[in-house]
N, C-alpha and C positions, 0 to 999 in steps of 0.2 A: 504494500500500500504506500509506502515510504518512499518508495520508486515511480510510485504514477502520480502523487502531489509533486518531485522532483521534476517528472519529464513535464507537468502540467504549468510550472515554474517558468522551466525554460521555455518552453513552447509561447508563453507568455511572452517572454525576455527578448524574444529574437521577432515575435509578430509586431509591439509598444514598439524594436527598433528601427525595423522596417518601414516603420510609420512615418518615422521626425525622420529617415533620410529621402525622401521625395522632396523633389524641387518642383515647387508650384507656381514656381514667380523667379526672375533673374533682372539683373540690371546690367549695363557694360559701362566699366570704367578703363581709363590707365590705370594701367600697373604704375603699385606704389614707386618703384625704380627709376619709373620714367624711360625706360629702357627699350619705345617703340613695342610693348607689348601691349596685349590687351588684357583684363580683367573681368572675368565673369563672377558678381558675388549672387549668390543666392538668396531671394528673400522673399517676407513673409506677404500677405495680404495689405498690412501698412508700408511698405516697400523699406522695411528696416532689415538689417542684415540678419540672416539667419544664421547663428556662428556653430549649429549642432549640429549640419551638413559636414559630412568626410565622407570618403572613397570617390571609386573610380563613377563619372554618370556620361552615357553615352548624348553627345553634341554634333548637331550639322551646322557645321559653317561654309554657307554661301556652296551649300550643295553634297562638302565632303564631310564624312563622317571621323568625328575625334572624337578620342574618351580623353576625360578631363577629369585629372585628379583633384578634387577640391579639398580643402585644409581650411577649419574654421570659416565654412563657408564661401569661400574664395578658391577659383582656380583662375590663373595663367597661361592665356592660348602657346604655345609653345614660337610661334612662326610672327614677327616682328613686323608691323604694317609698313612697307614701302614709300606710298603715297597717299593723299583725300580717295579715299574710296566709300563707295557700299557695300553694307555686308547685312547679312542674314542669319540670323541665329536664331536655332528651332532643337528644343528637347521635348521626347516624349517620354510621358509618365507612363503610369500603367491607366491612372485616367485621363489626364487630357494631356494635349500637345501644346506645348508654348513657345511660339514662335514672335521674334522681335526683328525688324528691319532698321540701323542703324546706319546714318552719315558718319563715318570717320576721318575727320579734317587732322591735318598733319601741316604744325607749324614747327618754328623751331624753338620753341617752349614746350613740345612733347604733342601729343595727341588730345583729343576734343571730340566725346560721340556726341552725335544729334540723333536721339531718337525721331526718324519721321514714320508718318502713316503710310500704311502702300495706296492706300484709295488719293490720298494727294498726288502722288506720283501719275495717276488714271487722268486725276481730273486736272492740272494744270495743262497739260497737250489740247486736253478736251477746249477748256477754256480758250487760250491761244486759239485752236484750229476755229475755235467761234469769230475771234476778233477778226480773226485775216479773210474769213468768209464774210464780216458784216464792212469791213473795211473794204474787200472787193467786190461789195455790192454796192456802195458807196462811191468808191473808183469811178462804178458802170456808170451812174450817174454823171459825175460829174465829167466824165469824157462825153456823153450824148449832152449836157450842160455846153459844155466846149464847143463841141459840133455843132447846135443847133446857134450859138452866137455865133461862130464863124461863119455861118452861110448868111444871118442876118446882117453880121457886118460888112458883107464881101459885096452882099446883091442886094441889101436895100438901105445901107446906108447907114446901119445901128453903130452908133459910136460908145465905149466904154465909159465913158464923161457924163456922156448924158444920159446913161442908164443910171447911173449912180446920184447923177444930179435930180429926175425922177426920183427916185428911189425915195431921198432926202427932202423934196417937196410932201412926197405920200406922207410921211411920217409926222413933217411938219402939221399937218392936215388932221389926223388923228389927235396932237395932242392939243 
């Protein structure tokens, strides 16, 4: 009997530790060193450090798969950032998958992530490709605008002076 409260103990002891080692949440910093590395610390729901996370947890970055030794919550990508890039970083649990897309700007005071959204990434092209279509619709305009004074200047006489000098009586008249 002394033996099945024991294995019922342990069986305890290793389920409680399985538990606190899930990473549910991660943030990405420089490494404390400043040494062009990254830092992945693991944390809670209040995005405060989780320092009861140790062992190996398997990580994609920007597509390839690394396991990442964490130590008091903190692991160190191994592979030293180059240049400003993006990158992607995605761990799965056993319940959900957490994945973060990060700007990393490289100055020479060390590194600097910018967490951005991927839907911004969607919609600023979107937006852009709106203005250049509402700007080339405007264009259209003002070349048939163009056109259509050119033939009246050419063939009956419309001067740019007195359009404008028009123009400037109408208004006066209004107010």
């Amino acid at each position: 009997m002394r033996y099945i409260y024991g294995f019922l103990f342990f069986i305890t002891c290793l389920t409680s530790t399985a538990q606190t080692q899930m990473i549910s949440d991660f943030i990405v910093k420089e490494n404390l060193s400043q040494n062009g590395k990254l830092a992945i610390i693991a944390v809670d729901s209040t995005e405060k450090a989780n320092d009861r996370i140790r062992g190996t947890f398997l990580f994609s970055v920007n597509g390839f798969q690394q396991n990442l030794a964490f130590q008091d919550g903190v692991a160190v990508i191994s592979d030293p950032v180059e240049s400003s890039t993006f990158v992607f970083f995605k761990h799965k649990n056993i319940e959900n998958e957490v994945g973060k897309f990060y700007f990393i700007r490289k100055t020479d005071g060390g590194l600097s992530p910018y967490k951005v959204n991927g839907l911004t990434l969607v919609l600023i092209p979107i937006i852009i490709l709106l203005i250049a279509y509402a700007f080339k619709r405007l264009l259209v305009v003002f070349v048939l605008i163009a056109l259509v004074y050119g033939y009246l200047h050419f063939s009956k006489g419309l001067d740019l002076s007195q359009l404008f000098e028009s123009f400037f009586f109408g208004l006066k008249g209004l107010l």
